[in-house]
C-alpha positions in Angstrom: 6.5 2.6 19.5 3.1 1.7 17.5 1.3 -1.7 18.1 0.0 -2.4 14.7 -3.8 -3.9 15.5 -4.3 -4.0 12.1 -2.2 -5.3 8.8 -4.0 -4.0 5.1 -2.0 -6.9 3.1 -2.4 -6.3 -0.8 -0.7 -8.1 -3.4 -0.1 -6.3 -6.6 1.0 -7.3 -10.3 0.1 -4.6 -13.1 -3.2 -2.8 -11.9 -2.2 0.4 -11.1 -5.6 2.1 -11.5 -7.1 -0.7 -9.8 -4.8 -0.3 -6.6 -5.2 3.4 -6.3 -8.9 3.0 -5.9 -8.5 0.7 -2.9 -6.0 2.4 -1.1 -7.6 5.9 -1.0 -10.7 3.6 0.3 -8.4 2.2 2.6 -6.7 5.5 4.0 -10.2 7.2 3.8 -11.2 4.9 6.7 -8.0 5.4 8.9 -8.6 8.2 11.3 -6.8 9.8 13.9 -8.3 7.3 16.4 -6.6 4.1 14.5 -3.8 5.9 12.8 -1.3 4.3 14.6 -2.3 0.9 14.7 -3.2 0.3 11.0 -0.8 0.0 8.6 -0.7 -1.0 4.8 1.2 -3.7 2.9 1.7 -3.5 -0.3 3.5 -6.6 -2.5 4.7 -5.8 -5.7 5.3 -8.2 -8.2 7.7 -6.5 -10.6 5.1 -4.5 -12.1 5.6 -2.9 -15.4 3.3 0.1 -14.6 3.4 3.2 -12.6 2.5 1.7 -9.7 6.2 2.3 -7.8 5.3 5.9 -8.2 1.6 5.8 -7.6 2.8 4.5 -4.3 5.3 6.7 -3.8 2.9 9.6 -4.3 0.3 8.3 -1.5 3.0 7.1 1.1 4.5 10.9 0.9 1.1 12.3 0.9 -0.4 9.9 3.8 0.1 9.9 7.7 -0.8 6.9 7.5 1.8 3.2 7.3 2.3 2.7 4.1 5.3 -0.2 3.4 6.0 -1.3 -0.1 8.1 -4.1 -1.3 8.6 -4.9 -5.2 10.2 -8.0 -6.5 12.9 -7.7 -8.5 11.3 -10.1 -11.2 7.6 -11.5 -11.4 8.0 -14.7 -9.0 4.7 -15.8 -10.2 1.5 -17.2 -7.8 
């Protein structure tokens, strides 16, 4: 079982272009040293984008924890 050290939360609405710039600067610092004990969090709040397959892409692409949640309607702040 991994012990998660360290949670990446990132809250998301709309900025797909935006997002994939900070998670490949994200997954370029996880290593095979912290692999296991990093993961990423990624809150989705009903974007209209392509951000549910942007993700998609990187979490099949990554070793690393990737978990995704998206609303099923913009809940707001």
């Amino acid at each position: 079982m991994k012990k998660i050290k360290l949670s990446i939360c990132i809250p998301t609405f709309n900025r797909d272009k935006l997002l994939i710039e900070t998670l490949n600067s994200i997954l370029l610092q996880i290593n095979d040293l912290n692999v296991a004990a990093v993961e990423v969090c990624i809150s989705d709040n009903a974007s209209t984008d392509d951000t549910d397959k942007l993700i998609d892409e990187v979490i099949k692409s990554s070793r690393a924890t990737i978990r995704y949640a998206k609303n099923d309607k913009n809940i707001g702040f």
